[in-house]
Backbone bond lengths (Angstrom), bond angles and torsions (degrees), N, CA, C in turn:
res aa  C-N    CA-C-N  psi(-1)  N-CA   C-N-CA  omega(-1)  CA-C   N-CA-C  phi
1 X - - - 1.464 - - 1.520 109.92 -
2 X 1.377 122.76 139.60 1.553 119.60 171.42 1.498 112.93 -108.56
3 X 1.235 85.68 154.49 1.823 84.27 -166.83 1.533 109.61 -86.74
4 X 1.299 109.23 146.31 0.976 139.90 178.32 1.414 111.76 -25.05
5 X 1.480 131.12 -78.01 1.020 141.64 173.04 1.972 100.86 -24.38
6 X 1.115 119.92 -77.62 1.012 141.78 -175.37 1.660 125.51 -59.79
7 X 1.183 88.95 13.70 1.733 112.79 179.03 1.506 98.06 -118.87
8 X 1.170 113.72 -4.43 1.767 117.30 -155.91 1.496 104.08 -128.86
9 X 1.626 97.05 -16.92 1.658 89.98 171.77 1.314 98.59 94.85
10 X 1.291 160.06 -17.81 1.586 160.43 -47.80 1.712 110.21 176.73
11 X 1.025 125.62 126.65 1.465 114.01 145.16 1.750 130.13 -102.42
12 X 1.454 105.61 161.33 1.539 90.01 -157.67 1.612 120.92 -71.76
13 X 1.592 112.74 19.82 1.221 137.41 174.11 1.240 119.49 -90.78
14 X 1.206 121.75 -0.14 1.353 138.52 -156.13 1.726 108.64 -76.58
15 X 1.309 110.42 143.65 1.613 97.11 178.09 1.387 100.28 -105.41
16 X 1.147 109.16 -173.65 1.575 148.15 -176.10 1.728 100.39 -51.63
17 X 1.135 126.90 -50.02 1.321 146.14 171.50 0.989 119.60 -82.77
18 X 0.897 148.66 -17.33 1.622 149.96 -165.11 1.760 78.64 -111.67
19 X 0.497 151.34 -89.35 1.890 170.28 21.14 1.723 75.07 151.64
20 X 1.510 113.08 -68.09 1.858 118.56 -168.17 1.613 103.34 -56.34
21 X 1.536 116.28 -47.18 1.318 106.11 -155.12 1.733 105.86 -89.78
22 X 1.306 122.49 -8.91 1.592 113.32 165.09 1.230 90.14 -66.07
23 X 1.535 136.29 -79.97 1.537 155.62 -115.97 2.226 76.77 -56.18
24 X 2.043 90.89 -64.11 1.771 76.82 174.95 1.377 143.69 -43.39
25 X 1.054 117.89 -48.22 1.978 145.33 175.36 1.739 84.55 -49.21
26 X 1.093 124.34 -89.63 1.664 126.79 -169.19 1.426 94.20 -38.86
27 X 1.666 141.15 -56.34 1.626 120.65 -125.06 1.482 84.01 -101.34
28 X 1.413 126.89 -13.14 1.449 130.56 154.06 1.570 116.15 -35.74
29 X 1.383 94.87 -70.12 1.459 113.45 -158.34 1.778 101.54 -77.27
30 X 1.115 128.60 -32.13 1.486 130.22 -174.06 1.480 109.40 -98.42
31 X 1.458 111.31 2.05 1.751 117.33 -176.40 1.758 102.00 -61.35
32 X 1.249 109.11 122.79 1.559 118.97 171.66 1.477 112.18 -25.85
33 X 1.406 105.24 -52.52 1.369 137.40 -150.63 2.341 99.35 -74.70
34 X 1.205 74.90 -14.92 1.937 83.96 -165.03 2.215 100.39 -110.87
35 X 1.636 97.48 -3.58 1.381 101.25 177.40 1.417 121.32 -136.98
36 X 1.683 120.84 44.21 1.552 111.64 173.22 1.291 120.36 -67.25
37 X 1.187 127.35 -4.28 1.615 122.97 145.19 1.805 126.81 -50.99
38 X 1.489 103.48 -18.87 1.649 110.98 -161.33 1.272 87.50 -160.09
39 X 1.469 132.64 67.12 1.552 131.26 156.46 1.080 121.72 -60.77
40 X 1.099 128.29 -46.93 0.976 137.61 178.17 1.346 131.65 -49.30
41 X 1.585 116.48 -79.00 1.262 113.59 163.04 1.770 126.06 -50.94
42 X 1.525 115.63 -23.97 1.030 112.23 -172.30 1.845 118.00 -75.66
43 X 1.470 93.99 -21.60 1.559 103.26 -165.03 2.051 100.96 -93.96
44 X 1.537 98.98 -7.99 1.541 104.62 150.96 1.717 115.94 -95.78
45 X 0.859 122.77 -31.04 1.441 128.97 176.70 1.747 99.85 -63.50
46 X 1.341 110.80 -49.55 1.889 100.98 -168.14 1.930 104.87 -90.67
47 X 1.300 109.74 -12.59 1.930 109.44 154.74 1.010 102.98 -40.85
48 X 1.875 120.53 -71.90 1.365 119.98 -165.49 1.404 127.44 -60.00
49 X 1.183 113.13 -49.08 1.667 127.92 173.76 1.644 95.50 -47.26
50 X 1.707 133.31 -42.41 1.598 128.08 -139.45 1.913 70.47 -90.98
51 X 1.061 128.96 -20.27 1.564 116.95 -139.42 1.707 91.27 -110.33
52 X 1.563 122.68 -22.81 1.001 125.70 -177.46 1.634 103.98 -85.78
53 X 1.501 132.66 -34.52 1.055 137.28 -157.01 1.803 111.35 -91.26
54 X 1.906 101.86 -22.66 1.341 122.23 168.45 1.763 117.03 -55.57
55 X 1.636 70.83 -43.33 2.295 80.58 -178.81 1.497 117.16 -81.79
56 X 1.122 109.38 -29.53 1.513 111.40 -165.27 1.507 105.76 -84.95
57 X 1.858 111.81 -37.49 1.248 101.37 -179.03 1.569 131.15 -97.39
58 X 1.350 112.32 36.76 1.388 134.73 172.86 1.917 101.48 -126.38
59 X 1.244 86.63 124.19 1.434 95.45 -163.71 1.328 112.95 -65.38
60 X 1.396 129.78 -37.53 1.477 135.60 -165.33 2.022 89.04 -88.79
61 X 1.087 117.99 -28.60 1.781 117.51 -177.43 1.446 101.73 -53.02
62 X 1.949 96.98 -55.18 1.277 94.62 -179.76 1.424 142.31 -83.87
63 X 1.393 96.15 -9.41 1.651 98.97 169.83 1.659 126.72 -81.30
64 X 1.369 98.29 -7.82 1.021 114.09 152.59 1.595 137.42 -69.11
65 X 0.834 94.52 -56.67 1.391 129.89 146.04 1.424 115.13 0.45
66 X 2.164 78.66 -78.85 1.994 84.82 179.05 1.541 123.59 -82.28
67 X 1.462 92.16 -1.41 1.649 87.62 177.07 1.618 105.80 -77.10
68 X 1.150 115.27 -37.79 1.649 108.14 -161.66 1.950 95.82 -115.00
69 X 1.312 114.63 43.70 1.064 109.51 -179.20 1.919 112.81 -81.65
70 X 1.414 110.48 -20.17 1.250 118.44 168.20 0.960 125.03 -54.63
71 X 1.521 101.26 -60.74 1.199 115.97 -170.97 2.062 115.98 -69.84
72 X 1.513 104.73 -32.29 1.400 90.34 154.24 1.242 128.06 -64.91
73 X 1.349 121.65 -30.52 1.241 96.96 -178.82 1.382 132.87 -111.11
74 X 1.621 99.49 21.76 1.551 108.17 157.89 1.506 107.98 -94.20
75 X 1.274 107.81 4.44 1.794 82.95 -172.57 1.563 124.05 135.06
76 X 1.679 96.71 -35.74 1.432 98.65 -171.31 1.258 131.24 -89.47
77 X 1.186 124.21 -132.74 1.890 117.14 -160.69 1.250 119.86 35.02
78 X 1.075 126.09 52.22 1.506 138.64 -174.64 1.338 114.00 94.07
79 X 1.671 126.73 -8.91 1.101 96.41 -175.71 1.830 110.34 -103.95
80 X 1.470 110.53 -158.87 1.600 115.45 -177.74 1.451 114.44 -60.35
81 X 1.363 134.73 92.50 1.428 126.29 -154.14 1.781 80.28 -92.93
82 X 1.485 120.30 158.12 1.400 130.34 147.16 1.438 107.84 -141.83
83 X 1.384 100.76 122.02 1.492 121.00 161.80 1.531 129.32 -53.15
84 X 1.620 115.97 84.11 1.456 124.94 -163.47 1.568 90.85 -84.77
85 X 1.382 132.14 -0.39 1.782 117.80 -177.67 1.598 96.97 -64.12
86 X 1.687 84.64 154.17 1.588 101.35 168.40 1.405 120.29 -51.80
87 X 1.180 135.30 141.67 1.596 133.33 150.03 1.281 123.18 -61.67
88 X 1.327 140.24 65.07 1.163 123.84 -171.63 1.405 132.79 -73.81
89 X 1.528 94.52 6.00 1.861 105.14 -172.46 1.831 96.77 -86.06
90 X 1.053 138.00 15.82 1.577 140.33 -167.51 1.239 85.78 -130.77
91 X 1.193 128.97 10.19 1.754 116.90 152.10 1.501 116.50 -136.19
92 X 1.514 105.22 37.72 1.099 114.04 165.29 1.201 137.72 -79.24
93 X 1.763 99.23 -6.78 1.800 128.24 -173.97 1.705 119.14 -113.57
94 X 1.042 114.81 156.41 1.214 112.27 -176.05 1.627 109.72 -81.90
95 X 1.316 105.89 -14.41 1.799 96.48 154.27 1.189 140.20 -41.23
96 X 1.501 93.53 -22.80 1.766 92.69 -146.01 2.280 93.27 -93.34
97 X 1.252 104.01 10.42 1.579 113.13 -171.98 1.339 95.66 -136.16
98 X 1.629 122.36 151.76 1.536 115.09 148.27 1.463 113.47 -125.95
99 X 1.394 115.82 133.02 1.340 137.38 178.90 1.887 125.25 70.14
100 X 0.777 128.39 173.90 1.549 105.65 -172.34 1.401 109.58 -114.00
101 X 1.990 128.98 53.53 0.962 136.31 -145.11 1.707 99.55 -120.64
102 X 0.732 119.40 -177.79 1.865 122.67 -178.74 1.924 111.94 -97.34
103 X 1.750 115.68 6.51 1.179 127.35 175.95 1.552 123.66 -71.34
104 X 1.017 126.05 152.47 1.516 120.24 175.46 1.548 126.94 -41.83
105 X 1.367 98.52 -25.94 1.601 102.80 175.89 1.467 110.43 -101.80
106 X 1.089 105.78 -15.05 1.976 113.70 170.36 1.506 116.47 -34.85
107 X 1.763 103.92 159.08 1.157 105.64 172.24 1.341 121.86 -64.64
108 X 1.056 130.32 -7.74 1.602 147.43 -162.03 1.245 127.62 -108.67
109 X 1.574 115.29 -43.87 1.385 121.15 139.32 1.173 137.52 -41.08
110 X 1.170 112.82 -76.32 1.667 124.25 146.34 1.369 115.15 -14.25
111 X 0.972 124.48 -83.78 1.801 125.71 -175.00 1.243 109.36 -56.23
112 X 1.484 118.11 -46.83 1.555 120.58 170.41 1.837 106.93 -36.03
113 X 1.071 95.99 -85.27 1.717 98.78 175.14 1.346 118.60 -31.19
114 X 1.063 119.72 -57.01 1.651 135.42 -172.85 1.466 82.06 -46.48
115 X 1.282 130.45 -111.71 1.425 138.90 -167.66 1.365 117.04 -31.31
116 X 1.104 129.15 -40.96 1.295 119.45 173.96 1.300 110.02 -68.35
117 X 1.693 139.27 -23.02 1.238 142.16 168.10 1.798 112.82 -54.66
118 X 1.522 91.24 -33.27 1.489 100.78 -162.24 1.340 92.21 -75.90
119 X 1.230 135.26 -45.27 1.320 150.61 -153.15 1.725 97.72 -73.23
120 X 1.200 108.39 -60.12 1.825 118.99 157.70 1.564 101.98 -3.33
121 X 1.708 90.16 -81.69 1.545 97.79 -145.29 1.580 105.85 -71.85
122 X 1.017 99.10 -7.96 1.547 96.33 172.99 1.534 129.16 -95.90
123 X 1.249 109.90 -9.52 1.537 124.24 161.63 1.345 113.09 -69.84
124 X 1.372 128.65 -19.91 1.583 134.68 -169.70 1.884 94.98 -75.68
125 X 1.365 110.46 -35.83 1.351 115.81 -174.63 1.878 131.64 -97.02
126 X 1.557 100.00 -4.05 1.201 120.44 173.88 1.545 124.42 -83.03
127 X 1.308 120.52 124.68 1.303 120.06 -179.43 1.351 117.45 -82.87
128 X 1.110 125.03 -2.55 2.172 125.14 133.62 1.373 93.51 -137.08
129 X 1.559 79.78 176.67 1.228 103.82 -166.59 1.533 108.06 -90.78
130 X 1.198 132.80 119.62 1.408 148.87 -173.09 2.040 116.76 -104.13
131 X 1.275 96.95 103.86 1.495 105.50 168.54 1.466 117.33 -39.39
132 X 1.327 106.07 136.43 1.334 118.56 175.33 1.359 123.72 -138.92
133 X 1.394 127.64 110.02 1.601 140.02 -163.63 1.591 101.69 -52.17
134 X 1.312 113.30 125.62 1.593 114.99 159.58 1.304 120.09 -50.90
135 X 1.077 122.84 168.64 1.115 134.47 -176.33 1.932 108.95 -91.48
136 X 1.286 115.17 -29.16 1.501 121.39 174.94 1.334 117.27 91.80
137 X 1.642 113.22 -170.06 1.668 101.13 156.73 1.735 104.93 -138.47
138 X 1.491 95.24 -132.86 1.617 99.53 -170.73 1.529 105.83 -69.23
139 X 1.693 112.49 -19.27 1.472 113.22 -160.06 1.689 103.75 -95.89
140 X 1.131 107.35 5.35 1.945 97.80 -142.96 1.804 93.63 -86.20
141 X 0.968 135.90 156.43 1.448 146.47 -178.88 1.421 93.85 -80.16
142 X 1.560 94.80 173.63 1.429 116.12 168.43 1.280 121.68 -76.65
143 X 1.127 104.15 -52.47 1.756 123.11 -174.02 1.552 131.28 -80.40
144 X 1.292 93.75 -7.79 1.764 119.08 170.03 1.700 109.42 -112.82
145 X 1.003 115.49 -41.74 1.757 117.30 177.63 1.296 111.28 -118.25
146 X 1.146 131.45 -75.66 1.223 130.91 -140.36 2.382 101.16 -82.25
147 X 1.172 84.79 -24.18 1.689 70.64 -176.46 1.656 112.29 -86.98
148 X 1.725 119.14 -18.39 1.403 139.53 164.93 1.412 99.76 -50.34
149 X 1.623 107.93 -68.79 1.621 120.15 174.29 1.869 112.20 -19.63
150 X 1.416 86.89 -88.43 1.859 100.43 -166.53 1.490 99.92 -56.29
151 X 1.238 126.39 -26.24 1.546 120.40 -161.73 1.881 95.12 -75.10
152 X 1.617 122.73 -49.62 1.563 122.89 173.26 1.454 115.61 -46.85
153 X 1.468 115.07 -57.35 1.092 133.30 -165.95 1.537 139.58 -86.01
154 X 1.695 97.16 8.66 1.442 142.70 176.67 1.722 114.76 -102.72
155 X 0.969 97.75 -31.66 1.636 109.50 -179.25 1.948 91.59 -108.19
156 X 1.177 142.49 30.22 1.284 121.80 -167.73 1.600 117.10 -84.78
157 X 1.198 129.98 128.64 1.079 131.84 -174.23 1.999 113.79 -131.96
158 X 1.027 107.24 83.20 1.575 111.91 167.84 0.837 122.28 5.81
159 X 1.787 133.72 118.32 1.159 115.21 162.85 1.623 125.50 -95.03
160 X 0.887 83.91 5.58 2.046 98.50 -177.95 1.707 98.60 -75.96
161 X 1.386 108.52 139.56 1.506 143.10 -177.91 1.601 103.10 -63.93
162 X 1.215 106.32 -57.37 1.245 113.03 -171.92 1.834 102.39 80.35
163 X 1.368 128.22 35.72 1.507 115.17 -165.84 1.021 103.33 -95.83
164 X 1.347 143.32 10.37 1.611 153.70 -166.65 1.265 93.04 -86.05
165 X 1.422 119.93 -40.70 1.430 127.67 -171.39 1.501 125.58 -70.35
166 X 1.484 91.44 -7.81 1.764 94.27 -177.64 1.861 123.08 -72.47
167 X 1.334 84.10 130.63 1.733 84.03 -173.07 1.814 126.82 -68.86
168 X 1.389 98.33 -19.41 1.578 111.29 -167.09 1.608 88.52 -130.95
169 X 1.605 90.85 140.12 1.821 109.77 166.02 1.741 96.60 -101.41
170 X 1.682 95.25 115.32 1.531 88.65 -173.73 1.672 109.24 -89.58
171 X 1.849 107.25 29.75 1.451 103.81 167.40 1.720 107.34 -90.67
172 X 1.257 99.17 -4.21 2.080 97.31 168.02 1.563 101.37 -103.66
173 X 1.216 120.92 21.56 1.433 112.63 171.55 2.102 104.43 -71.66
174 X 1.123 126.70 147.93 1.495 136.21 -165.50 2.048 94.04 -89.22
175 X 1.264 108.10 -46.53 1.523 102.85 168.79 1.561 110.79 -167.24
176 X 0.998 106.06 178.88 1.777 120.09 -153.94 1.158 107.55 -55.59
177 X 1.236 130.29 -10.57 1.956 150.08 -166.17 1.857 99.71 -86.11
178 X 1.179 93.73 -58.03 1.470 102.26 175.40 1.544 117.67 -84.59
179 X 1.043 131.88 -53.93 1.375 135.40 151.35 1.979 99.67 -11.98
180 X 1.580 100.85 -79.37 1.618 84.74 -171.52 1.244 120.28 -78.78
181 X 1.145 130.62 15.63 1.795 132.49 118.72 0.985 151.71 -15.05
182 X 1.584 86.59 -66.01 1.129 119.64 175.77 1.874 121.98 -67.96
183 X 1.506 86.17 -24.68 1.827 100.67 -167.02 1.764 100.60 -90.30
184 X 1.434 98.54 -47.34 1.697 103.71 165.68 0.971 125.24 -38.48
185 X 1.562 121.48 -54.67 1.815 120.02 168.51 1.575 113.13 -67.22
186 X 1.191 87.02 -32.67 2.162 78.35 -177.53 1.747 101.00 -87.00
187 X 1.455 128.49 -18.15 1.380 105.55 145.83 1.496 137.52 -80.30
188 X 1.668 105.45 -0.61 1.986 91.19 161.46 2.016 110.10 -87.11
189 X 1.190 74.33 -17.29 1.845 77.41 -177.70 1.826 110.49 -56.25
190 X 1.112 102.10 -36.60 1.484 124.02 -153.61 1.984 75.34 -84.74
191 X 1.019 106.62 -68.57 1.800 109.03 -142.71 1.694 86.02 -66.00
192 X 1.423 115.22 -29.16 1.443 106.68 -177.11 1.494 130.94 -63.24
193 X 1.352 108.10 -24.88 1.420 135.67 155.05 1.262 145.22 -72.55
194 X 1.406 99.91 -31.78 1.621 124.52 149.84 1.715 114.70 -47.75
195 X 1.671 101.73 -53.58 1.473 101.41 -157.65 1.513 100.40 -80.22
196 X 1.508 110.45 2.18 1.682 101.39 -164.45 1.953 94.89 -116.07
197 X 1.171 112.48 -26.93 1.777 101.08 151.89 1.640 124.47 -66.08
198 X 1.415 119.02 -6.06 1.272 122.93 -149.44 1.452 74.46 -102.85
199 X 1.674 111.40 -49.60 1.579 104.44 -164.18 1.552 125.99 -75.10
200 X 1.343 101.54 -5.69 1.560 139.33 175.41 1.350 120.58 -59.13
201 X 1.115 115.56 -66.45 1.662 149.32 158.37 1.581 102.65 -49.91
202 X 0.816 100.51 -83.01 1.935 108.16 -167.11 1.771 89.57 -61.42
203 X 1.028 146.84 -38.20 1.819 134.86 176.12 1.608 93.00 -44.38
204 X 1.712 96.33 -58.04 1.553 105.96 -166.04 1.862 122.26 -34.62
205 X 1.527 86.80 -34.99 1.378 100.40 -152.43 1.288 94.69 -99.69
206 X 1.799 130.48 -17.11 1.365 104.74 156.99 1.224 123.29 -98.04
207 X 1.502 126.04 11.52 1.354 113.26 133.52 1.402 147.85 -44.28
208 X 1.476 101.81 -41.12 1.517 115.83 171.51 1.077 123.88 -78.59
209 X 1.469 117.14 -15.03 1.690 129.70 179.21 1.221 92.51 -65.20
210 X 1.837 124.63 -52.93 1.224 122.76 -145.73 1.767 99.13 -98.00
211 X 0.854 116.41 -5.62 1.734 112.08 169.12 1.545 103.56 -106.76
212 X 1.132 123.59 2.83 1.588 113.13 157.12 1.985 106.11 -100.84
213 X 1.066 119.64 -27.25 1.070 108.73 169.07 1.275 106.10 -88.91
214 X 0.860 154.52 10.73 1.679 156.89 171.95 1.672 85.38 -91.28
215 X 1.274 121.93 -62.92 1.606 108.67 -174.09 1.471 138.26 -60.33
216 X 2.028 84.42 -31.79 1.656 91.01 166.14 1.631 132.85 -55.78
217 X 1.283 81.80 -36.25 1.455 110.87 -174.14 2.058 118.28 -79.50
218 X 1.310 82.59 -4.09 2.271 96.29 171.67 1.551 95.33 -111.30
219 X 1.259 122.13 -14.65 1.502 126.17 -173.39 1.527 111.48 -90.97
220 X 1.738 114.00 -29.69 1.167 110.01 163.48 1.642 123.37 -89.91
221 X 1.245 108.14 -10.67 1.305 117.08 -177.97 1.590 89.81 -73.31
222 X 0.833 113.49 -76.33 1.884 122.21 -173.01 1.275 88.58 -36.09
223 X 1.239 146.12 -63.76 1.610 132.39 -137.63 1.732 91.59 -92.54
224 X 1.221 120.52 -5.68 1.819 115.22 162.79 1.092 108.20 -65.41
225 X 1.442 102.44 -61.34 1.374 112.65 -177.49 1.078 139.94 -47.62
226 X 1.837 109.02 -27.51 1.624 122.91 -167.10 1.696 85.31 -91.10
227 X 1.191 128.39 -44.98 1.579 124.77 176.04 1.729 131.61 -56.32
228 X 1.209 110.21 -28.34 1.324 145.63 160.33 1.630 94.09 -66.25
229 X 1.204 148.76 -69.77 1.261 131.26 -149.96 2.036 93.64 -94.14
230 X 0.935 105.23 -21.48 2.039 111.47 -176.45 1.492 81.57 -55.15
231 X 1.626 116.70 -59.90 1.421 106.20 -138.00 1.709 102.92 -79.03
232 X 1.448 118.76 -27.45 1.308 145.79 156.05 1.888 102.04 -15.76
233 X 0.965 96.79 -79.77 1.864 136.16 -176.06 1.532 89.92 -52.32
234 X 1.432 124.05 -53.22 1.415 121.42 -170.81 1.315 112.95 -80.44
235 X 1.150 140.67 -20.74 1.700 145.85 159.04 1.371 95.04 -55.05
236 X 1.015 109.33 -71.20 1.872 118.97 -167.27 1.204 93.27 -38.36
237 X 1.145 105.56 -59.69 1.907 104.13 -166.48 1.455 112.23 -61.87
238 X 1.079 123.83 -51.51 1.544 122.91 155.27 1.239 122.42 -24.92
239 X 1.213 92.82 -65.82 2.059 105.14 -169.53 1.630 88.25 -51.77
240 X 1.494 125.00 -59.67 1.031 115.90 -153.94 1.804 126.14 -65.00
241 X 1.218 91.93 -24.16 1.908 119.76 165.30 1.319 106.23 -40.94
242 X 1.929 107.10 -55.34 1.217 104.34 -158.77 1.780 121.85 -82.49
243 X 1.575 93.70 0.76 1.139 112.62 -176.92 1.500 123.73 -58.88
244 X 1.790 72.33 -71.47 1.674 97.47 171.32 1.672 128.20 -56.45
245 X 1.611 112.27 -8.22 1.164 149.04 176.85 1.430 102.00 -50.28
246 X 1.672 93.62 -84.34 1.624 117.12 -177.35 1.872 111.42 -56.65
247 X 1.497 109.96 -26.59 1.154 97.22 176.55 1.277 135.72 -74.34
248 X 1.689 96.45 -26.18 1.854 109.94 177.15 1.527 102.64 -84.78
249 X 1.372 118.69 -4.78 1.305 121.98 -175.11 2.007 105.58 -73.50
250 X 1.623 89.65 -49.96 1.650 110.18 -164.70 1.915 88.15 -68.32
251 X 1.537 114.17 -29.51 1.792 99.23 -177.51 1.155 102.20 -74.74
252 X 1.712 128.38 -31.76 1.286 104.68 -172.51 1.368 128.70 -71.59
253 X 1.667 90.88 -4.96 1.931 97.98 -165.17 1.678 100.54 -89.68
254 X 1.403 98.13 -15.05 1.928 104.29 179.28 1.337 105.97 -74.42
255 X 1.310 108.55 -39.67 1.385 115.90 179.02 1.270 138.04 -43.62
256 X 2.056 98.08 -59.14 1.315 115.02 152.60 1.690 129.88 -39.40
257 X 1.488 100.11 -66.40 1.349 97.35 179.88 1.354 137.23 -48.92
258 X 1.836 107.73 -28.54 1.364 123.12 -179.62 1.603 98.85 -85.54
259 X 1.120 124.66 -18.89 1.606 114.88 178.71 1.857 105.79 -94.72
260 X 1.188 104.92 -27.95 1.911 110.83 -177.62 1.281 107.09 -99.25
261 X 1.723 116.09 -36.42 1.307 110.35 -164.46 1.645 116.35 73.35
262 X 1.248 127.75 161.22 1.766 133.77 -176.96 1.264 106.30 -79.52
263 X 1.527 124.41 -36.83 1.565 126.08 -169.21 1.681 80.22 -64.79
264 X 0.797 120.59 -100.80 1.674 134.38 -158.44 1.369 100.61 -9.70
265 X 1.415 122.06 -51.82 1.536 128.45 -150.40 1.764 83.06 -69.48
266 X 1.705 115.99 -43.65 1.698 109.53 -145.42 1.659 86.64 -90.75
267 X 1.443 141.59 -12.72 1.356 138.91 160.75 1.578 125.41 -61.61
268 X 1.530 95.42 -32.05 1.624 98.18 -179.49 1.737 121.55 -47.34
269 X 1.414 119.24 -29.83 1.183 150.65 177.86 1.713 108.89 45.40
270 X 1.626 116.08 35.30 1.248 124.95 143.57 1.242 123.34 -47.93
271 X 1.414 119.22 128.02 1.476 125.16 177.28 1.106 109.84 -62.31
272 X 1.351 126.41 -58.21 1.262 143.07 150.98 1.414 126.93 23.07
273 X 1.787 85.42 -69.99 1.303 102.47 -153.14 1.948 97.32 -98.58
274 X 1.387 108.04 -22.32 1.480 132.03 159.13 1.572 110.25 -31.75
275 X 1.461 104.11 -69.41 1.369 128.27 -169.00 1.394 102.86 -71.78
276 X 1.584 140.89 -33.72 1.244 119.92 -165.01 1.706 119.84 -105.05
277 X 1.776 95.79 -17.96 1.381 124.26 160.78 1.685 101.45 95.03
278 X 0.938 108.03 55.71 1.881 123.29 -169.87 1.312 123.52 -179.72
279 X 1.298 133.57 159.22 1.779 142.28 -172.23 1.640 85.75 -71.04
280 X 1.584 117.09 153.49 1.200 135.48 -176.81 1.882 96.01 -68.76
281 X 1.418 108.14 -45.44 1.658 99.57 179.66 1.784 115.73 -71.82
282 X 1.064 98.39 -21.94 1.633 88.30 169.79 1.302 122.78 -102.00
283 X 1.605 97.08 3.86 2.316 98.39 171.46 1.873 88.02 -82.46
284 X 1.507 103.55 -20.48 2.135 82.62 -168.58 1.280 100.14 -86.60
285 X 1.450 131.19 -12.17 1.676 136.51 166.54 1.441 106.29 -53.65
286 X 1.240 99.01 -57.10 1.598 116.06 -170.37 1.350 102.40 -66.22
287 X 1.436 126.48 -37.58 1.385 113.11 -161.35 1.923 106.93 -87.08
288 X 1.500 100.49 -19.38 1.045 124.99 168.35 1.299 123.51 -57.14
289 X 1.177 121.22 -38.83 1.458 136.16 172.30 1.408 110.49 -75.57
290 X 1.297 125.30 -54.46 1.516 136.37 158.35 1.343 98.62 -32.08
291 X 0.725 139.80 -86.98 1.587 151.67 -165.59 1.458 113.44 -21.40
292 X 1.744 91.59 -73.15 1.512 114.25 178.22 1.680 104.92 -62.90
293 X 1.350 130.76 -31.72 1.552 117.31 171.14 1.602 123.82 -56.17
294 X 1.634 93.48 -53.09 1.621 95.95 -178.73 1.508 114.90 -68.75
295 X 1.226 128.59 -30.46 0.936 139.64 157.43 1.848 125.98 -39.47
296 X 1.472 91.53 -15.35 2.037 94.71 -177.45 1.413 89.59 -118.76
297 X 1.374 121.03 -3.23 1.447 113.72 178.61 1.725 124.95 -60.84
């Protein structure tokens, strides 16, 4: 069934006047009488328009109207209602994503969609249109996405009526006693359903709190770890510096001796060199090396 409004060309703001002169413009154009080429469809096309313009332009038809306009046109008050809401309990598992990467099957994709679906069905029922934080990905900050995110979607409260669900049309109520009876049970029905999509959504969403902090939290472990083995790798490499240090140290001291020889070094008769037990150029090697050790200490 299409709703009324929308058979009329109409928004549900529409007045009394605005409301007369579409209902005319359409019952013009769809009049039997203006289509014996297309009788047929037309003399079903101007039923609906005569049947849409009956409800809307009687004020109590239509305020009625907008209360249970959902619910007509999902189905209910006796008729075949089907529940088009998301399932969100089939993404309660880590099946339902693979790996926690920025790919179509990612954890991030996945949830992205999910919420923005949710966000969907709830714009169909909002009288403006109300911003709603993405969901982000592997890159998105805290303070631009992800804390906007949980802060909407923490407070979430349905905007769907739920009036499909009502059990009694309180236009067969006998008088106003029973009538609001009648509205009382079809408002716990409604609020009872409310509180159990509300609790639906927000479960959802502390699932995802806790598998994004479950990931943050393998992402910092790993990045200890990768720093822990850098600095690992960088001792080694050190140690090994200092190795090769002492070894060009011990050629230079071969060097010396085979170019000075020991007499020379013990003739020089520097105190110096007396006191430290070595040639003055290889105590500044030596002291040189000292230097550079304590220095990596």
């Amino acid at each position: 069934m299409k709703c009324h409004y929308e058979v009329l060309g109409v928004d549900k703001n529409v007045t009394a006047d605005e409301l007369k002169l579409s209902y005319r413009k359409l019952a013009l154009l769809w009049h039997p009488d203006k289509n014996p080429d297309n009788l047929q469809e037309a003399t079903e096309q101007f039923k609906v328009i005569q049947q849409a313009y009956d409800v809307l332009s009687d004020p109590q038809e239509r305020a009625w109207y907008d209360k249970h306009r959902d619910a007509i046109l999902k189905g209910g008050l006796g008729g075949d209602y089907k529940d088009d809401s998301l399932d969100v309990y089939c993404y309660f598992n880590s099946s339902c994503f693979s790996g926690y990467g920025d790919g179509e099957k990612g954890f991030y994709a996945v949830f992205r969609e999910v919420f923005q679906k949710l966000a969907a069905e709830d714009e169909a029922y909002q009288d403006e249109p109300v911003t709603v934080p993405g969901f982000g990905d592997s890159t998105s900050s805290y303070d631009e996405v992800v804390g906007p995110f949980y802060g909407h979607w923490q407070s979430y409260c349905t905007a769907r009526s739920f009036a499909w669900l009502d059990e009694y049309d309180v236009r067969t109520a006998p008088n106003r006693r029973v009538a609001r009876l009648m509205e009382r049970e079809n408002r716990k029905l409604r609020d009872a359903a409310r509180r159990q999509r509300n609790e639906e959504v927000r479960k959802e969403l502390e699932e995802k709190a806790a598998e994004s902090s479950r990931k943050s939290e393998a992402k910092r472990v790993q990045r200890i770890l990768e720093q822990k083995k850098a600095m690992a790798e960088y001792e080694e490499s050190e140690w090994c510096s200092m190795a090769q240090l002492e070894v060009q140290l011990k050629d230079i001291e071969a060097q010396l001796d085979s170019q000075f020889g020991q007499e020379s070094n013990a003739q020089s008769g520097v105190a110096a060199s007396d006191q430290s037990g070595g040639t003055p150029c290889l105590l500044a090697v030596e002291n040189f090396m000292r230097s550079t050790s304590e220095s990596s200490v």
